[in-house]
Structures are given as C-alpha cells and as structure tokens.
C-alpha positions as CSV (number, residue, x, y, z in Angstrom):
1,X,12.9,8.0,9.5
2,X,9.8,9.7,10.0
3,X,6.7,8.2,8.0
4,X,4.6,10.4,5.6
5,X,1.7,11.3,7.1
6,X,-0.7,11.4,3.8
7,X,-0.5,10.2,0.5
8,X,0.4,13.2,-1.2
9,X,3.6,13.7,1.4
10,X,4.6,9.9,0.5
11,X,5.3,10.7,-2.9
12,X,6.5,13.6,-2.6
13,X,9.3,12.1,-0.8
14,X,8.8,8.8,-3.3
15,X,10.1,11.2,-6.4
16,X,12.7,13.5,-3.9
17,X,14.4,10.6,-3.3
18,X,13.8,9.0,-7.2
19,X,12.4,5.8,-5.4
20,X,8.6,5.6,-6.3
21,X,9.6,3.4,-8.9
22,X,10.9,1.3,-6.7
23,X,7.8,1.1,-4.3
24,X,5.8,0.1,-7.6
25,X,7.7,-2.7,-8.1
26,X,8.0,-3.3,-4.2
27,X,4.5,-3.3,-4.4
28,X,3.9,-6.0,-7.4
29,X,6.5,-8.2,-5.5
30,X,4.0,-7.9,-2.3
31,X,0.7,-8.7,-4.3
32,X,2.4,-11.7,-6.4
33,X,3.0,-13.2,-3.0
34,X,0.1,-12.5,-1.6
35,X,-1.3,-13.6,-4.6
36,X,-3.5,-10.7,-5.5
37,X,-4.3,-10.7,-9.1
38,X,-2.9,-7.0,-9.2
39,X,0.3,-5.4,-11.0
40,X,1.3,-2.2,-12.1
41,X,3.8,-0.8,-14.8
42,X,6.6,1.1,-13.3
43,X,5.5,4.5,-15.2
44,X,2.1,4.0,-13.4
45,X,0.9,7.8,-12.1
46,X,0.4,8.3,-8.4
47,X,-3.1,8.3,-8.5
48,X,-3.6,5.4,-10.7
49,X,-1.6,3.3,-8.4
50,X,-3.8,4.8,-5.0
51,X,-7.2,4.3,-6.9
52,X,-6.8,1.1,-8.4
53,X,-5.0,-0.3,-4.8
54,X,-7.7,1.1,-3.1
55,X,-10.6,-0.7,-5.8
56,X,-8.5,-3.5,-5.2
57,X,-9.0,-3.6,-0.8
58,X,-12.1,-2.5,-1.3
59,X,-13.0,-5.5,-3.4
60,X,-10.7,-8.2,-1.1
61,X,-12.6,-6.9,2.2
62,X,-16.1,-7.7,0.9
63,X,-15.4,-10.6,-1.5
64,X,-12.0,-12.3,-0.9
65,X,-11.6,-11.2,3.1
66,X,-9.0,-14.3,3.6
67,X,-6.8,-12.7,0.6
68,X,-7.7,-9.3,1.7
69,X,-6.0,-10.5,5.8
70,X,-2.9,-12.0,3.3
71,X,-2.3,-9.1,1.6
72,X,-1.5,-7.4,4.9
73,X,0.7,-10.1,6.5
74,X,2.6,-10.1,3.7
75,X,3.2,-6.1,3.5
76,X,3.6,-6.6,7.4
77,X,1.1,-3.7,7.9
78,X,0.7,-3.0,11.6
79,X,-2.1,-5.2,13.4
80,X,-2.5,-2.2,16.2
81,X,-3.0,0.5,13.3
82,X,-5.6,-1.8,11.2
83,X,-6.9,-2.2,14.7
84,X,-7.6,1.2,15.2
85,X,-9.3,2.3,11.9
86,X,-12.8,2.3,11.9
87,X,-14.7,-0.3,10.0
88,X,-18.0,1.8,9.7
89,X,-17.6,3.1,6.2
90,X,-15.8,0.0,3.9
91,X,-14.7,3.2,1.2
92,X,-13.1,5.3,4.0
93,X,-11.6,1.8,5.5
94,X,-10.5,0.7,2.2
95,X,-8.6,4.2,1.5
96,X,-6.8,4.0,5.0
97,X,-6.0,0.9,4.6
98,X,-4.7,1.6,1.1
99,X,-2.5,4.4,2.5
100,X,-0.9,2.0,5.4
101,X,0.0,-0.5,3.0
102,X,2.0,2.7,0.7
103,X,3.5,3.5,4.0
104,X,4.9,-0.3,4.7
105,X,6.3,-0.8,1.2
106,X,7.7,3.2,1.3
107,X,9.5,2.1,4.7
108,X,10.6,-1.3,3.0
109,X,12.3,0.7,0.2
110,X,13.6,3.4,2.1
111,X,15.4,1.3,4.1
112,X,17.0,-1.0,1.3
113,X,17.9,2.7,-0.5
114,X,19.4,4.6,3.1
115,X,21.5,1.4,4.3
C-alpha cells in the first residue's frame, strides 16, 4: 500500500474504493476512546471533516495538550513523523497533524477492507 500523499489524494482513493464512510466512523471510534468530545455523521463532506479535525488539534494543543498526546496514541500516529513537523506555526502544525491522523485511520480501514 502506498499512503496518500495529501489530503485531496486520500479521498480520492477514500471514495474509489467506497470507504470514506468507513474512515468517518473509524474516526468517531478513535476520538470516543480518546475521549475527544468530537463526532461526525457519516454523510459529513470532506472538508467539513478536515476543518473541523483540524479546529479540533488546534484547540487540544493549546488547551487540552494531555488529550491532544491521547488522541495520537490512540490513532497510533507515528512518533518520528510528529517528531519531524515543525512546531513554529500551531495552524500549519495543527493541519499536518490533522492530515497524519486521516492517513493512520485511512491505513486502519484499508487494511480491514483489502484482507
């Protein structure tokens, strides 16, 4: 499997494959356990779901860091590649990190679809 690259190629691939429904409720099943006070209907558009994930990081790194660090062990998004954005501008890190945690859940769902 190679990973999208962008948002826009993930669900691209998310509706080739008539799975983004799947990553939505992927996703809710992540923030419940993590407990982030976040859920979105199934018919959600794409870029509701990226803004509103993205308000939500935002919000957990500069109010609720402990949740925010929860959040991302329980997607299992990759220490190293938090690690390796930059942490200068809190809007561009809350959009990368946004995208990384897509990425983990699209992986999660792929695989439960492909095997």
């Amino acid at each position: 499997m190679t990973l999208p690259s962008n948002f826009d190629d993930l669900i691209i691939e998310a509706n080739r494959l008539r799975l983004y429904k799947k990553l939505v409720v992927q996703l809710n099943k992540d923030l419940l356990l993590a407990n982030v006070d976040l859920e979105f209907d199934k018919e959600t558009l794409p870029t509701s779901l990226k803004l509103v994930l993205q308000e939500t990081v935002f919000y957990l790194i500069q109010n609720k860091f402990s949740d925010y660090l929860n959040l991302l062990y329980q997607v299992d998004v990759s220490e190293n590649k938090i690690r390796s954005l930059d942490g200068d501008d809190l809007v561009k890190l809350s959009e990368d990190v946004t995208f990384l945690i897509l990425q983990r859940e699209w992986q999660k769902v792929w695989y439960r679809a492909t095997n």
